[in-house]
C-alpha positions in Angstrom: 173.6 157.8 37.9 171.2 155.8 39.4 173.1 155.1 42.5 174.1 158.8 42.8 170.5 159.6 43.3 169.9 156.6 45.7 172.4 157.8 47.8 171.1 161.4 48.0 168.1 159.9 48.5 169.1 158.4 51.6 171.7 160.5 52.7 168.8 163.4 52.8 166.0 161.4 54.2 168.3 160.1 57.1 169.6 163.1 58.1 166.0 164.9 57.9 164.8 162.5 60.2 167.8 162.9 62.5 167.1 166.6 62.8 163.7 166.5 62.9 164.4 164.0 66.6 166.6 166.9 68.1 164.9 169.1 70.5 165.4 172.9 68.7 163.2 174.6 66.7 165.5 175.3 64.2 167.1 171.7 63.7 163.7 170.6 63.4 162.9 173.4 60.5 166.0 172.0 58.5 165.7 168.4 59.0 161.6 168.9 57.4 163.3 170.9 54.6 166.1 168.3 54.1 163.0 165.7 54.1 161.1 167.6 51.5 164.3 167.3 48.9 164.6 164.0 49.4 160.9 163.5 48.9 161.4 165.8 46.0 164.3 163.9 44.3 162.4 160.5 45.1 159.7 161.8 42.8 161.9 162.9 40.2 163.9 159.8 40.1 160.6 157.8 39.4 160.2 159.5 36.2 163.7 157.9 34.7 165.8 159.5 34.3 166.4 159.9 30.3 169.2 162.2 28.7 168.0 164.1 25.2 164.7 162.5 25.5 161.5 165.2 24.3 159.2 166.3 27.0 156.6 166.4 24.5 155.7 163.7 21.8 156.1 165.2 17.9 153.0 163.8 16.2 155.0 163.1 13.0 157.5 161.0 14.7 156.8 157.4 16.3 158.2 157.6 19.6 158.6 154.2 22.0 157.8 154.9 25.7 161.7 154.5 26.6 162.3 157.5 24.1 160.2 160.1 25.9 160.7 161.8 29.3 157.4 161.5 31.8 156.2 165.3 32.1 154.1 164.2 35.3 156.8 163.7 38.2 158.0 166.6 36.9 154.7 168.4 37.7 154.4 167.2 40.9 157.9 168.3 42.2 157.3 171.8 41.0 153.9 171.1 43.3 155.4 169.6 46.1 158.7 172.6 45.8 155.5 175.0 46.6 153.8 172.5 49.3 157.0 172.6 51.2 158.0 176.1 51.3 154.6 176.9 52.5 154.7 174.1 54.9 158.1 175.5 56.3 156.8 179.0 56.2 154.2 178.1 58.3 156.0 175.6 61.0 158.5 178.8 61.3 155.7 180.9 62.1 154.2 178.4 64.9 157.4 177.4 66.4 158.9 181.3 66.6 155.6 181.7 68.1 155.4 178.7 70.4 159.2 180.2 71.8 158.0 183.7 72.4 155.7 182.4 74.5 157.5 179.4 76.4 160.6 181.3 76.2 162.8 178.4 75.6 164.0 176.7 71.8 163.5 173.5 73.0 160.6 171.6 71.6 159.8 169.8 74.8 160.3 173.1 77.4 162.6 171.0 79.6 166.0 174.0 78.8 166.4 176.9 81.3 164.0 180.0 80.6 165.9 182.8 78.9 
């Protein structure tokens, strides 16, 4: 399972960064969203993952720390799920923006005017 994950990991993160490097607005919106789920699943994945394990520690029951899931990464992928949408709200925004007034998609202005 763990390998699955790895490989998400890296499949995500390297083709994020591969669309972030082309030149249109758009390919750069998804390759940042692709970047933030790998992000996402990184921070998942170093909670262990544990199957039937109780989010919350019973008081009447001794529990080892290999028996119970971590709440925290947990947390902060719900946070970072908000982070990001805003983030990509916002980088839409500026870059719709930032073509209605260059009038081109490319990043660096060097395409023919539409």
């Amino acid at each position: 399972m763990e390998l699955i994950l790895a490989l998400a990991i890296g499949v995500l993160a390297g083709s994020g960064i591969w669309l972030i490097l082309r030149p249109r607005t758009f390919q750069l919106i998804m390759g940042l969203t692709l970047l933030a789920y790998a992000v996402n699943l990184f921070i998942f994945g170093m909670g262990r993952i544990t199957l039937n394990a109780p989010p919350v520690v019973d008081s009447d029951i001794l529990h080892t720390a290999q028996q119970v899931a971590d709440p925290l990464p947990q947390a902060l992928v719900l946070t970072a799920i908000v982070i990001s949408f805003a983030t990509t709200a916002l980088f839409l925004v500026v870059l719709l923006a930032a073509r209605g007034l260059s009038g081109t998609d490319h990043v660096d202005g060097r395409e023919n005017r539409t």
